[in-house]
N, C-alpha and C positions, 0 to 999 in steps of 0.2 A: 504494500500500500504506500502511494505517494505521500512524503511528507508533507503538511498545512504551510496555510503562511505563516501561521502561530510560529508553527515549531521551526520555520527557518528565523523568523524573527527573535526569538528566544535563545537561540543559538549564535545568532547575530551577536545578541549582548553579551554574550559567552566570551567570546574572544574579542569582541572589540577592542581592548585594550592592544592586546597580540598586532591587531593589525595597525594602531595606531603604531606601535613601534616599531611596525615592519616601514608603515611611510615615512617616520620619521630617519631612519635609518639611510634609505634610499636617497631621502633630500638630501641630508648628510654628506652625500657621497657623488655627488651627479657623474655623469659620464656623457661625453658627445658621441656622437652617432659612428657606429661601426666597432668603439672601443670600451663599450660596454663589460667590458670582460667581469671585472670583482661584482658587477651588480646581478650580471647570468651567475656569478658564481653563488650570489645569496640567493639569488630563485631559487638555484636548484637544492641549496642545503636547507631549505624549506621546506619544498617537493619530500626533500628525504625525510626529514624527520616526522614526517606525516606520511611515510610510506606509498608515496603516489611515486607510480611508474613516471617515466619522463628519457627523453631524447634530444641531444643540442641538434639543432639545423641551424645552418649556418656557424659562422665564428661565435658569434655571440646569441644565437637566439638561439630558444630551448620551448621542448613541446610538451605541460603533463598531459599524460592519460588516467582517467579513472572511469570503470565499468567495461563492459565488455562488447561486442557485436557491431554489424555493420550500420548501425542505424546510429547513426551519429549527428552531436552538435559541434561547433567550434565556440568559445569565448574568445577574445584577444585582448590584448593590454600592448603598449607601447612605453620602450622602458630608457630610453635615451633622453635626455638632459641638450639645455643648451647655450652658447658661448656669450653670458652673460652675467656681470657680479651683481651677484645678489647684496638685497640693501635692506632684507625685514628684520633684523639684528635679532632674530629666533634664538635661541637657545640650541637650534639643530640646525643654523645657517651650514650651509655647503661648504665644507672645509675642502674643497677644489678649487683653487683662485679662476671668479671668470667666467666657472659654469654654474649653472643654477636650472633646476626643475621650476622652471619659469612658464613653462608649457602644463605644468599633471601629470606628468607621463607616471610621476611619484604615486600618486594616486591612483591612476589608473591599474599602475603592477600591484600596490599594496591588496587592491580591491580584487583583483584576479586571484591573488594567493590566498587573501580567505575566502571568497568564493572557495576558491579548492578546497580548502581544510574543511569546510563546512558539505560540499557535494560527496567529497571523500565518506566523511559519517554515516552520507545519504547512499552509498554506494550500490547496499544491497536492494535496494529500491528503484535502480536507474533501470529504465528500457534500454539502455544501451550504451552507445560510448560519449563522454566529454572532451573535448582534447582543447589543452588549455596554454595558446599560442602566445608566449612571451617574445616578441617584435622587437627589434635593433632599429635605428634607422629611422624614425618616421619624420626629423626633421632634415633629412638632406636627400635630394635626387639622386640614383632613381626613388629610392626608399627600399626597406628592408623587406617590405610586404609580399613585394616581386620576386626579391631574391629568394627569400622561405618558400614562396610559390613555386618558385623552378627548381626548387631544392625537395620537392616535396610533401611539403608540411600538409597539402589538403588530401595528399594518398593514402588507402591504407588502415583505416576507412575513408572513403571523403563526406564529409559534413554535407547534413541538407539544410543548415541553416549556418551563418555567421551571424555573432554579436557584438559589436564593441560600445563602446560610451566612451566621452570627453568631458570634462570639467568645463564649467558654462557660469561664468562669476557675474552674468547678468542675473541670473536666477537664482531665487530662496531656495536655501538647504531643504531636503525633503524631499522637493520636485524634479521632475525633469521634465525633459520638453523632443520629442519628435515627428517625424512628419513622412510620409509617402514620397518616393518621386528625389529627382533632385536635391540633394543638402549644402553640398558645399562643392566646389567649383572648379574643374580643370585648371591648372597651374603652371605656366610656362617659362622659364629666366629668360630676358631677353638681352643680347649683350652689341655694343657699336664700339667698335673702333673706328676712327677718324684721323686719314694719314693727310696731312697738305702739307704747305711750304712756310717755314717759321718767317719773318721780320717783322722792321721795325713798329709800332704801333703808327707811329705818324706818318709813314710808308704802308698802306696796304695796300696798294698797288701792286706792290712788288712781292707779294707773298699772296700765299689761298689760306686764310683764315677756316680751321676745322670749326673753331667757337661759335661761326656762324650757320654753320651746318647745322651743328647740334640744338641752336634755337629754332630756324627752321622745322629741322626733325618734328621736337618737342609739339610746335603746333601745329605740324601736320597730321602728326598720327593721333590724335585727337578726331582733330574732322574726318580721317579718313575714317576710323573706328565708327561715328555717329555715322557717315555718309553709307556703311557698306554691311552694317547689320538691321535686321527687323526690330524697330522699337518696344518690342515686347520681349525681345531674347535679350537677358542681362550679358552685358561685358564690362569686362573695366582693361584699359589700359593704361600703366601706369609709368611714367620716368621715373627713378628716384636717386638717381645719381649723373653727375656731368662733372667730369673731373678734365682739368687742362690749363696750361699757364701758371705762372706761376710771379706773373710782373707785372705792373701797370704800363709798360711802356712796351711790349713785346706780344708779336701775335704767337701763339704756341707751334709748332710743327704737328703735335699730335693732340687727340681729346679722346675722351671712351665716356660712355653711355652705359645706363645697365637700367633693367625694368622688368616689368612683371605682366602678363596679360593672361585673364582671367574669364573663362568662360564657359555655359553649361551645356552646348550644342556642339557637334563634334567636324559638323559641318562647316559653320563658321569657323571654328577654332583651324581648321585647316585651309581656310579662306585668306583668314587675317595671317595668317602664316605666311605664307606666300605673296599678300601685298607688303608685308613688313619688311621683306625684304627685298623684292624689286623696286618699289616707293624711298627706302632708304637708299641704297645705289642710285637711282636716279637724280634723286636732290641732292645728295654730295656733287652726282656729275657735273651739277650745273655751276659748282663754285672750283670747278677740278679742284676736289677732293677723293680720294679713295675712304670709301666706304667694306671695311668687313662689318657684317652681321651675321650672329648668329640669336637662331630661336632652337633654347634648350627645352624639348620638350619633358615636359612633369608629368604629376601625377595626371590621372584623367576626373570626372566628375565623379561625386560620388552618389551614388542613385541608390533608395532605398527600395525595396521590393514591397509594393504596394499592397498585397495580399498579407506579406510577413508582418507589415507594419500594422495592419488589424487585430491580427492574432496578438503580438503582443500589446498593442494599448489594451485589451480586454483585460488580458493579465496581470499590468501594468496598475491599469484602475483597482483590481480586487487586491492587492500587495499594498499597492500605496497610496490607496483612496483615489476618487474620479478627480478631487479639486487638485490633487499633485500631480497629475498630467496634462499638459500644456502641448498644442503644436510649436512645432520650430521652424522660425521663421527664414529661408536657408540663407548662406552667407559664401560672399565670396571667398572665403577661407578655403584652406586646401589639406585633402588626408589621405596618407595612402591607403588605409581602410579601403578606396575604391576601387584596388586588385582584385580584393576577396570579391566585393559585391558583384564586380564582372564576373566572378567564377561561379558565385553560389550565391542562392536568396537570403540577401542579409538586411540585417537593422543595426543602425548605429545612431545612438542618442545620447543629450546633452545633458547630465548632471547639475544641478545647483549646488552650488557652495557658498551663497552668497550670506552671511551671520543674521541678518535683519531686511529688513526694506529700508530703514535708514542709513545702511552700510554702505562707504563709500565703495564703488564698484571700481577694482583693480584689474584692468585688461588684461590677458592672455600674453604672455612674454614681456609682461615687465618686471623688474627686479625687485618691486615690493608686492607680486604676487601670496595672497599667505591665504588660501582657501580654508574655508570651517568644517575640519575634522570630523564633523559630524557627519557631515556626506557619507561617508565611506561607507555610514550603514543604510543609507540611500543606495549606493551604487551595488553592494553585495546583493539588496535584496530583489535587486531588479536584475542584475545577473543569472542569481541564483532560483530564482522562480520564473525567467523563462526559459534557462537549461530544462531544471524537472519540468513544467508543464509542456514545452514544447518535442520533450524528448521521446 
């Protein structure tokens, strides 16, 4: 017989403390993306001591298993850190200069390992198998998702559903929030280099100014973006860098560009590709400058499986009441969570951690990120109650 919400709630309280000083631990320690190594190494001594099967894929990424058969779920957590110093003077500040769990990834692993230790109790009760995907990578291209994908992670059984969550410090603790369809957004790096000919400032004549290319650039692809998508398909293109020169009196020889473009249609996104860089080439041409671009393509969009996403808000509501589910409004943000969803029907939703309605709201990758612990028992339970009921 399946356990209740009761009894995962009541076991929740069980270990909460445990899992509180599994996140704290993790903050503690960040690691950037691909060098994960000492923090796979505390997954898996966790894993152990709670007798759950498990498997590294990849360098740093590790897979448990608990229960048995082909009929399987997937969880995932994302456990990579990132290159920024933290400034919330915590008593468990990140003793790594520089890196900081500025993103949740802290919480998302803390939450996946009690999940485990809590589904592990439930074991002889599972329909089947869990297999509990601890991700490397989720902040840097390609992302670790793909590589665990080509590495295997969804073989053997493969999952008929994936689930992850994200930390969402718009929303009160408790809640969460998701949605059908589209969430968060195809993500591209976009990079200019700009070769022309240096002199003097009060001589341009005599030189090909890159500086002015790059203004150019800047508001062309703008109009061309509004000019060449359907007003109802979101895009954002974005500059956010223009580096060159270096004098007030001196035209530079060289400038470079860098940017970001953001989109939920796969069509366009291969449109805008392709004007981005015949339209860059050509506007340089006209001040003979050499233009290199490149468009680094990212992650893809992340599209929730509109069937899956029913199933669990039903769930979702009887776990954490109907007033603590909320839709999620999608965002042009970027996850590689979006490999799995291309592979299998999954849901991936947004956590609250926010302490009050009158809490100052701290964004997503800034260094005084300090989410409210409490979550955590939000996140296991919505985890853990749609592994058992979906499984």
């Amino acid at each position: 017989m399946k356990p209740s919400f009761i009894e995962i709630k009541n076991l929740i309280e069980e270990i909460y403390q445990l899992v509180v000083g599994f996140r704290r631990k993790i903050h503690q320690n960040p690691e950037l993306s691909n060098k994960e190594f000492a923090t796979t190494e505390f997954i898996i001594s966790i894993l152990k001591e709670n007798n759950i099967e498990y498997k590294r894929i990849t360098e740093t990424g590790a897979v448990g298993i608990i229960g048995m058969g082909n009929n399987c779920i997937a969880l995932r957590a994302d456990i990579d850190a990132l290159p920024i110093k933290e400034e919330t003077e915590l008593p468990f500040a990140s003793q790594n200069p520089g890196i900081m769990h500025a993103c949740g990834h802290d919480f998302h692993t803390a939450i996946l390992l009690g999940s485990a230790i809590i589904l592990k109790k439930f074991e002889e009760h599972l329909n089947g198998t869990i297999k509990l995907i601890f991700q490397p990578s989720e902040e840097l291209i390609p992302g670790g998702a793909l590589k665990m994908i080509k590495a295997g992670v969804l073989d053997n059984p493969r999952p008929k559903y994936v689930f992850g969550q994200h930390i969402y410090p718009e929303l009160n603790t408790g809640e969460i929030a998701v949605s059908a369809g589209p969430v968060m957004a195809a993500a591209d790096e976009l990079y200019w280099n700009l070769y022309g000919k240096g002199s003097h400032a009060a001589q341009p004549h005599m030189g090909n100014d890159p500086l002015i290319v790059a203004a150019h650039l800047i508001i062309h692809l703008q109009a061309m973006l509004n000019k060449n998508k359907n007003p109802f398909s979101p895009a954002v293109l974005s500059v956010t860098s223009v580096i060159g020169g270096k004098a007030t009196n001196i035209f530079p020889e060289f400038a470079s560009m860098q940017g970001t473009l953001r989109t939920f249609d796969e069509s366009l996104r291969s449109k805008l590709h392709k004007l981005i860089e015949n339209n860059s080439r050509q506007i340089a041409s006209l001040f003979d400058v050499k233009c290199d671009v490149e468009v680094r393509k990212g992650f893809p969009a992340l599209i929730n499986n509109s069937e899956l996403v029913d199933k669990f808000k039903d769930i979702a509501n009887q776990a954490l009441g109907v007033n603590n589910v909320h839709s999620f409004e999608p965002k042009m943000w970027a996850e590689d969570f979006a490999y799995f969803a291309r592979e299998v029907p999954s849901v991936f939703w947004f956590l609250g951690v926010k302490q009050s309605v009158d809490s100052e709201v701290v964004p997503l990758h800034n260094s005084k990120l300090n989410p409210d612990e409490q979550a955590l028992k939000t996140g296991m339970l919505a985890m853990v109650s749609a592994a058992i009921e979906l499984l």
